[in-house]
N, CA and C atoms as an extended XYZ file, in Angstrom:
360
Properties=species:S:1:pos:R:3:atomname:S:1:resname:S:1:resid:I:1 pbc="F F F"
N        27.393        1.733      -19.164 N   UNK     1
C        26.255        2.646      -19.144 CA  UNK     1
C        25.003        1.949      -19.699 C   UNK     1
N        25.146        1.347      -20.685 N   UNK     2
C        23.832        0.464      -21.204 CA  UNK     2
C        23.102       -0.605      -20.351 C   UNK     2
N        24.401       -1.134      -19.703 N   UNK     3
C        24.014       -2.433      -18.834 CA  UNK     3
C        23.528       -1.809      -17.834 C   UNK     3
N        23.187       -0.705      -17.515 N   UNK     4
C        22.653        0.114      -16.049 CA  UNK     4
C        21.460        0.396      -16.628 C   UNK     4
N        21.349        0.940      -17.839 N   UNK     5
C        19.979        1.721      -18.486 CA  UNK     5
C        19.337        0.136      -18.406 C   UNK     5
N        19.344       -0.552      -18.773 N   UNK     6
C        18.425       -2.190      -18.831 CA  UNK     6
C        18.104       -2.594      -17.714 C   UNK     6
N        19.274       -2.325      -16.408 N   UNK     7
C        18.560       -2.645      -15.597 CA  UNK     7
C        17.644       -1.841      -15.052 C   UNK     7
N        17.908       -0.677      -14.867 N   UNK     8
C        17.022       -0.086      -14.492 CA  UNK     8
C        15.339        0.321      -15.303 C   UNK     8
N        15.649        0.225      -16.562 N   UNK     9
C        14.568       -0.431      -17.318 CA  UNK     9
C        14.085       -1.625      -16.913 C   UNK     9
N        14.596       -2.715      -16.222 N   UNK    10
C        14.040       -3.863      -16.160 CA  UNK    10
C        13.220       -3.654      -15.005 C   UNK    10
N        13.439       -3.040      -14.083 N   UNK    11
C        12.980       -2.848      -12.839 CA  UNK    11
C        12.168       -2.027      -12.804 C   UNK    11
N        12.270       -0.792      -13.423 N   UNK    12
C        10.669       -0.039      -13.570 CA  UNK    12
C         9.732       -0.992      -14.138 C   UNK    12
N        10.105       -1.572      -15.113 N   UNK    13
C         8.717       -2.554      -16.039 CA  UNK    13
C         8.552       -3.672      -15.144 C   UNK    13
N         9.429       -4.221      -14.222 N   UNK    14
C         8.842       -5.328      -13.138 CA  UNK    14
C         7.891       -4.739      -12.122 C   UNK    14
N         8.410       -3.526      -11.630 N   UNK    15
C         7.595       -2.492      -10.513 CA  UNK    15
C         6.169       -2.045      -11.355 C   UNK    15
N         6.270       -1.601      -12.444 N   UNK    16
C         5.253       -1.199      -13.474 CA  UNK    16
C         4.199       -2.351      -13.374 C   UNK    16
N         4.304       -3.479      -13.595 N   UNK    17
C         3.597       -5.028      -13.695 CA  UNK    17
C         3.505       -5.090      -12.415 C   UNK    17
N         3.907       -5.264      -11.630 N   UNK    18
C         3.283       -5.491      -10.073 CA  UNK    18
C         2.421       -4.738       -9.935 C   UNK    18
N         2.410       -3.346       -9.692 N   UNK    19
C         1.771       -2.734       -9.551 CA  UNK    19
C        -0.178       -2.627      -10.509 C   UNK    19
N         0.447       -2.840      -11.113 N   UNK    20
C        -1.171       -2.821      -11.993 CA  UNK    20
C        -1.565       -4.215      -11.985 C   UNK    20
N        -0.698       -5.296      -11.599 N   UNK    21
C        -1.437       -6.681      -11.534 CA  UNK    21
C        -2.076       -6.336      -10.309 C   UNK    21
N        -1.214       -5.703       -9.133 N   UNK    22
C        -2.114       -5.878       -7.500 CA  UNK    22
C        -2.935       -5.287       -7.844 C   UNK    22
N        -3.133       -4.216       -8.701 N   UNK    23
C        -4.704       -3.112       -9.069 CA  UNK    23
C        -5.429       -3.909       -9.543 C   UNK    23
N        -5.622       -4.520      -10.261 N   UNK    24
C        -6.328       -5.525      -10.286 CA  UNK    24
C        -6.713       -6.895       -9.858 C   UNK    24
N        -6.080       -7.712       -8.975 N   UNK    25
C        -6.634       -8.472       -8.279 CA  UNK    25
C        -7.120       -7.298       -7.256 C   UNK    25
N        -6.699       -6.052       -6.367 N   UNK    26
C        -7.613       -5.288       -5.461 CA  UNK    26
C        -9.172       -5.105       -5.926 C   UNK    26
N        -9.307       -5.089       -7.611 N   UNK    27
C       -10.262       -5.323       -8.401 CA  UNK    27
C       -10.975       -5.912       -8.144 C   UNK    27
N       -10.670       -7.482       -8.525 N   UNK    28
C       -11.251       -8.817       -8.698 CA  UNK    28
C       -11.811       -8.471       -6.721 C   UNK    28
N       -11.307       -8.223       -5.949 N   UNK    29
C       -11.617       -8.077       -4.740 CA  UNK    29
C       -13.013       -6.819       -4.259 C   UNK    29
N       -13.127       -5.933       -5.172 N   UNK    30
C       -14.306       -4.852       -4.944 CA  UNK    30
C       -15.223       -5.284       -5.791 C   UNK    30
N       -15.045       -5.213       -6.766 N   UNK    31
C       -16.161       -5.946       -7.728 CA  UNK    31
C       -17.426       -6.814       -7.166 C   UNK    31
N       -18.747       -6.464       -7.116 N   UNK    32
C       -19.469       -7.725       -7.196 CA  UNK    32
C       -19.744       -8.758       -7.937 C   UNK    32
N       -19.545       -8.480       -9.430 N   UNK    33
C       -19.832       -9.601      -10.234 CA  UNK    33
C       -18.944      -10.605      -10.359 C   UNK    33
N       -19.189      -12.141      -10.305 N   UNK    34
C       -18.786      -12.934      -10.668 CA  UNK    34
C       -17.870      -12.980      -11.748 C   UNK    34
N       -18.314      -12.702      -12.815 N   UNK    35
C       -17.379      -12.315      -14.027 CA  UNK    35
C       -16.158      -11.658      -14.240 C   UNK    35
N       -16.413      -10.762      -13.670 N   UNK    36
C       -15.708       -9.828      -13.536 CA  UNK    36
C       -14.258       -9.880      -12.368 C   UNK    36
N       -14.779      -10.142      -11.490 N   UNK    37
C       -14.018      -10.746      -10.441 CA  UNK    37
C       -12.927      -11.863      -10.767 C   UNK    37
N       -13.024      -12.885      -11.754 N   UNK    38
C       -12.685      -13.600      -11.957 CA  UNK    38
C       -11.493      -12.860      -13.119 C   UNK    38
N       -11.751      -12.438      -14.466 N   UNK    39
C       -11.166      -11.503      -15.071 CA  UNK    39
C       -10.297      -11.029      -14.369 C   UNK    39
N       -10.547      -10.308      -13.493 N   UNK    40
C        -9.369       -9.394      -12.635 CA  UNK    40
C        -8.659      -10.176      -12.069 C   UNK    40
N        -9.376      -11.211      -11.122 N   UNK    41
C        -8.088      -12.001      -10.372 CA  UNK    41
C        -7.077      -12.543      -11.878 C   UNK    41
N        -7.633      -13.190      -12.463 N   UNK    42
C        -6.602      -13.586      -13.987 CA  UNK    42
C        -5.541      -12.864      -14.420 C   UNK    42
N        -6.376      -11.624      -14.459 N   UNK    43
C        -5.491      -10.710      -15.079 CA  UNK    43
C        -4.598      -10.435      -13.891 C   UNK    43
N        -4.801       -9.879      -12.867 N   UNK    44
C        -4.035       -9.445      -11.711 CA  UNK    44
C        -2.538      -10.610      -11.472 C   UNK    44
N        -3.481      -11.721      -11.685 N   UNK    45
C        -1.931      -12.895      -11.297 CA  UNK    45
C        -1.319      -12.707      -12.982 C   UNK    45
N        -1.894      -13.185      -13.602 N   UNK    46
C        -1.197      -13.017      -14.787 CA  UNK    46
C        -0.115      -11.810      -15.312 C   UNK    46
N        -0.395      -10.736      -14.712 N   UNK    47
C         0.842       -9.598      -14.616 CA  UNK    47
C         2.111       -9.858      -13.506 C   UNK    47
N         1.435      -10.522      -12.180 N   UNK    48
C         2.490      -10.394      -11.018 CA  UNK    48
C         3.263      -11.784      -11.537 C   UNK    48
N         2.851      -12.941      -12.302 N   UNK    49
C         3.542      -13.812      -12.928 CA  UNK    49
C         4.769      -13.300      -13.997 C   UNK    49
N         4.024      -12.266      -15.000 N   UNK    50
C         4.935      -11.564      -15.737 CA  UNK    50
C         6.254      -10.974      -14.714 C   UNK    50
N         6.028      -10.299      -14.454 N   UNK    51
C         6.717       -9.556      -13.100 CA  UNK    51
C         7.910      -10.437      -12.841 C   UNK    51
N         7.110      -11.483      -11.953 N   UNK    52
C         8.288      -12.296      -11.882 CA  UNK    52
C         9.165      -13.282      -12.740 C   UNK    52
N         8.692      -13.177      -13.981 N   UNK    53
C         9.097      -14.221      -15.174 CA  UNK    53
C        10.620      -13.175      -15.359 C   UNK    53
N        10.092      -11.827      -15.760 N   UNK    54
C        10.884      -10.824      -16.000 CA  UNK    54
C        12.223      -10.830      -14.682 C   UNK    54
N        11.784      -10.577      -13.689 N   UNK    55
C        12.549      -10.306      -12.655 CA  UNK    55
C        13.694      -11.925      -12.668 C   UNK    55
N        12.889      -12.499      -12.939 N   UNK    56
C        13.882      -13.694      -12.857 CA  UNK    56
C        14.844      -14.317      -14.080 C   UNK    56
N        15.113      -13.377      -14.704 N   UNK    57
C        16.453      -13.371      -15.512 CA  UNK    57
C        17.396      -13.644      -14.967 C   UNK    57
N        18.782      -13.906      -15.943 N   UNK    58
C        20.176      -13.564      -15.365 CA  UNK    58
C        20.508      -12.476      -14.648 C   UNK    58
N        20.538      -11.606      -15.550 N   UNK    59
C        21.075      -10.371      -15.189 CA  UNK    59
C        20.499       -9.628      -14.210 C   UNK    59
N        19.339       -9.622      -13.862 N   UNK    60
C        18.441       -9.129      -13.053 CA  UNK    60
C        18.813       -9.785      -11.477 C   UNK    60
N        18.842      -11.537      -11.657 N   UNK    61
C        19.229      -11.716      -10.375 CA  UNK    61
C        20.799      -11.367      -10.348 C   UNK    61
N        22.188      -11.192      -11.336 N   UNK    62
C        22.912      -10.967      -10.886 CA  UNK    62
C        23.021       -9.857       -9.945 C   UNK    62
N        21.854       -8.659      -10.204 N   UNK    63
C        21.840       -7.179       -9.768 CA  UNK    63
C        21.553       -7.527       -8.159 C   UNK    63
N        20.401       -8.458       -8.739 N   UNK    64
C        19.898       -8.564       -6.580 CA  UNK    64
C        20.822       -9.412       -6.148 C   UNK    64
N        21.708       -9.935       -6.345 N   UNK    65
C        22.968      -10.672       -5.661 CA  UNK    65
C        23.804       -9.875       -5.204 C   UNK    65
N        23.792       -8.575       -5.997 N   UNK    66
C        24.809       -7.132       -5.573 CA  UNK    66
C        23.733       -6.923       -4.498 C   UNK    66
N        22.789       -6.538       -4.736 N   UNK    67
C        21.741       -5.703       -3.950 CA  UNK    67
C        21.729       -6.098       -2.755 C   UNK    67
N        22.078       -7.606       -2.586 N   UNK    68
C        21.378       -8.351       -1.441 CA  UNK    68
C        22.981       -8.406       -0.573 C   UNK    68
N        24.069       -8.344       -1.637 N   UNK    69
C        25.289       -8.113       -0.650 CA  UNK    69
C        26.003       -7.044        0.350 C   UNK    69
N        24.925       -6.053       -0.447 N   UNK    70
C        25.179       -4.206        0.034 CA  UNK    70
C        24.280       -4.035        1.640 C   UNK    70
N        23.228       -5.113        2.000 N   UNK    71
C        22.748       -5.045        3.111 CA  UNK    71
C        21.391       -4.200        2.903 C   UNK    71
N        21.313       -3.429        1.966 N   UNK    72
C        19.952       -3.159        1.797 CA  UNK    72
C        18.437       -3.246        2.373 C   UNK    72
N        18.356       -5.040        2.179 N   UNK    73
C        17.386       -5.777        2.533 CA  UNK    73
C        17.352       -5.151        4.286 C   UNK    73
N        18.200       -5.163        4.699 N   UNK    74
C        17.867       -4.532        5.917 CA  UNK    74
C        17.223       -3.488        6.488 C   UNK    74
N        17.933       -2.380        5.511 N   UNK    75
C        17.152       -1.705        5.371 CA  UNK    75
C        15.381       -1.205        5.290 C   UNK    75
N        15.070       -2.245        3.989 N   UNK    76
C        14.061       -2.590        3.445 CA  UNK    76
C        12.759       -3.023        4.601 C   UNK    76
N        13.595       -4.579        5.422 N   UNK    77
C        12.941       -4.649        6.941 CA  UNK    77
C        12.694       -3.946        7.319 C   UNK    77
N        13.885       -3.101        7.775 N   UNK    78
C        13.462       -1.782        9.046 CA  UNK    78
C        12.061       -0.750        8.545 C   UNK    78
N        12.147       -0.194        7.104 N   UNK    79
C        11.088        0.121        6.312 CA  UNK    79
C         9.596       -0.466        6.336 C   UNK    79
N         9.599       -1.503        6.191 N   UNK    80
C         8.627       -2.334        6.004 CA  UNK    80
C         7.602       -2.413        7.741 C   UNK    80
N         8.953       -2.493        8.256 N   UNK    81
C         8.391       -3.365       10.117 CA  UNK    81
C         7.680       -1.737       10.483 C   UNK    81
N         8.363       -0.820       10.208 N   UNK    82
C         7.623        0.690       10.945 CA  UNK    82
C         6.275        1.002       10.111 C   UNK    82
N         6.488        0.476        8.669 N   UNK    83
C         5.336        0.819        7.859 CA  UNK    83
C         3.641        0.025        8.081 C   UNK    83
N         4.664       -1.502        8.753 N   UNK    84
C         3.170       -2.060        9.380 CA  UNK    84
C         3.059       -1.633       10.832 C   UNK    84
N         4.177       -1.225       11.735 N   UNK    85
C         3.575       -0.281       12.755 CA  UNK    85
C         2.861        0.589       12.634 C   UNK    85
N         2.900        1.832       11.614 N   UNK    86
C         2.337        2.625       11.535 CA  UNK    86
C         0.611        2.179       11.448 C   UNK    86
N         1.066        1.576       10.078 N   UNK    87
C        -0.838        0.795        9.758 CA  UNK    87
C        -1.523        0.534       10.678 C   UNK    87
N        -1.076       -0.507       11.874 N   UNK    88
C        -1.673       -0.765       12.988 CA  UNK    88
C        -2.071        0.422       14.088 C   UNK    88
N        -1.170        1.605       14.211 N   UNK    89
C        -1.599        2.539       14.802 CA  UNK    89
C        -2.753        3.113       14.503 C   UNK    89
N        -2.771        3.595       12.880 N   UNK    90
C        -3.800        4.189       12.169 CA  UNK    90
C        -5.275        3.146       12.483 C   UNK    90
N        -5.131        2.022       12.213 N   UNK    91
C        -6.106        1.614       12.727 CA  UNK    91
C        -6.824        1.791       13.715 C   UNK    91
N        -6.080        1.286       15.147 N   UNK    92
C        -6.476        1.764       16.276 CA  UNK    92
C        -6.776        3.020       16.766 C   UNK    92
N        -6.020        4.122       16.051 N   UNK    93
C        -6.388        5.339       16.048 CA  UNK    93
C        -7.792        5.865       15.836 C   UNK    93
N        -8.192        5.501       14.017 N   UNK    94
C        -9.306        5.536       13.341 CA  UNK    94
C       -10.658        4.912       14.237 C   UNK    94
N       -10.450        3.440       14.864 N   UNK    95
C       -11.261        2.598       15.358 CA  UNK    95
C       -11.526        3.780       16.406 C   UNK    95
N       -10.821        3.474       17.735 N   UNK    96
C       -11.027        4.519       18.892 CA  UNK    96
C       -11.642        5.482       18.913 C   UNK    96
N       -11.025        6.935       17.736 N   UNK    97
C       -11.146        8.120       17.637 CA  UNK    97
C       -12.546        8.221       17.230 C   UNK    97
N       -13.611        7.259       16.235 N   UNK    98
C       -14.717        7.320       15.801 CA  UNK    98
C       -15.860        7.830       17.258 C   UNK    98
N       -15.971        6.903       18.030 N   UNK    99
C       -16.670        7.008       19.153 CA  UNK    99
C       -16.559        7.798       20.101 C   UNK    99
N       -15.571        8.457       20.065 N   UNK   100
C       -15.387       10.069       20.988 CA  UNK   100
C       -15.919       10.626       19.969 C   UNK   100
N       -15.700       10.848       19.029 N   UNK   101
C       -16.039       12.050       17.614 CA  UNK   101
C       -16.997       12.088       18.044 C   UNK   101
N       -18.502       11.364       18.083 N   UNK   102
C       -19.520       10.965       17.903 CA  UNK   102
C       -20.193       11.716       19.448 C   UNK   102
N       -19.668       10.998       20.843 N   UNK   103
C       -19.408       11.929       21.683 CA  UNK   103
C       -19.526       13.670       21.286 C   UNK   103
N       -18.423       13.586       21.395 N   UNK   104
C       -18.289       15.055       21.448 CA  UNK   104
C       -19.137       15.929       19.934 C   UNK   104
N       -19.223       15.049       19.344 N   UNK   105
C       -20.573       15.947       18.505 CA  UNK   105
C       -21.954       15.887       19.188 C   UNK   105
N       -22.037       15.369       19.682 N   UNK   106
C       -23.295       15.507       20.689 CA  UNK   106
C       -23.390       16.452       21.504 C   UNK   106
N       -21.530       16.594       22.349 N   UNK   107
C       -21.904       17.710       23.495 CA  UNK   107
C       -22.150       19.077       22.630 C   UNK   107
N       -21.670       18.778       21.258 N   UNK   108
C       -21.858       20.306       20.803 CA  UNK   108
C       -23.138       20.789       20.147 C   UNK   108
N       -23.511       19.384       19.446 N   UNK   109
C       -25.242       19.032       19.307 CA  UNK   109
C       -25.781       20.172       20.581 C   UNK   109
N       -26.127       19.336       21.861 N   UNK   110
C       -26.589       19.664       22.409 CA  UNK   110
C       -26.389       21.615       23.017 C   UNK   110
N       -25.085       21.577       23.003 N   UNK   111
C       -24.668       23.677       23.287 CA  UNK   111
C       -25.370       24.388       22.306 C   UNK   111
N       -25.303       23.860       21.325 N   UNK   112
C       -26.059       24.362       19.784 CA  UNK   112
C       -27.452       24.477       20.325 C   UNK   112
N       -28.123       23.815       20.758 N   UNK   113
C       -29.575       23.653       20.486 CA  UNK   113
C       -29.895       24.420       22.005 C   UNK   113
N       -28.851       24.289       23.243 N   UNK   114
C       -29.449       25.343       24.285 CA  UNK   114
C       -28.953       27.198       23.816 C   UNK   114
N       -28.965       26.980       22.973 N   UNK   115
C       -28.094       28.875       22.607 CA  UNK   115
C       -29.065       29.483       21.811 C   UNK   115
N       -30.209       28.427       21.176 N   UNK   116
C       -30.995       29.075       20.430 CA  UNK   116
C       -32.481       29.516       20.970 C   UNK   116
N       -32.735       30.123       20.428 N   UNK   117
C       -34.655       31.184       21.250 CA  UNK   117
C       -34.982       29.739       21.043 C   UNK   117
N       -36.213       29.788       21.791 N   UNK   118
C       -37.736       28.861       21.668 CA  UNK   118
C       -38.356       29.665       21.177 C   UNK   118
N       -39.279       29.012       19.799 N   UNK   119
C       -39.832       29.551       19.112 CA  UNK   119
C       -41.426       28.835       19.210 C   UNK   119
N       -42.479       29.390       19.142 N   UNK   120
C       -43.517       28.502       19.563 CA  UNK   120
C       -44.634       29.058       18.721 C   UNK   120
């Protein structure tokens, strides 16, 4: 029971550190200042380094040696491959859909503006 609570402690605090390192290099990436930018990228690798310092224990890789024997990772693919399908849809979706919008606010622009009196 302990050796489960650690790992799974180990793995929230590796997921925990990834996560707020990528928040911050996404940082170092919006930021305009020089300074600042730089800070974040630091900091950002400097957590996903932690991350993996952590993750790369014994015990931790003994877990992903189970993990990786259970077929999972396959899983994980199949997850991953639909999740960048999706993205790419949304894109093309978003891209496309803008310029009809725009369209068709016009045709309604225009119904709008023949429905109303002339006022003079």
């Amino acid at each position: 029971m302990r050796y489960s609570i650690e790992v799974v402690g180990n793995f929230i605090l590796i997921v925990g550190l990834i996560v707020y390192g990528s928040k911050l290099f996404a940082e170092y990436h919006s930021r305009g200042k020089w300074a600042k930018n730089v800070t974040g990228l630091l900091a950002g690798i400097g957590m996903i380094c932690l991350a993996i310092a952590f993750a790369l224990t014994k015990k931790n890789v003994e877990v992903l040696l189970k993990i990786s024997d259970s077929g999972v990772s396959n899983l994980f693919l199949d997850v991953s491959s639909a999740l960048l399908l999706a993205a790419i849809a949304a894109y093309g979706i978003i891209t496309y859909w803008k310029p009809l919008r725009l369209l068709r606010e016009r045709d309604i622009e225009k119904g709008l503006k023949s429905e109303l009196p002339k006022i003079r």
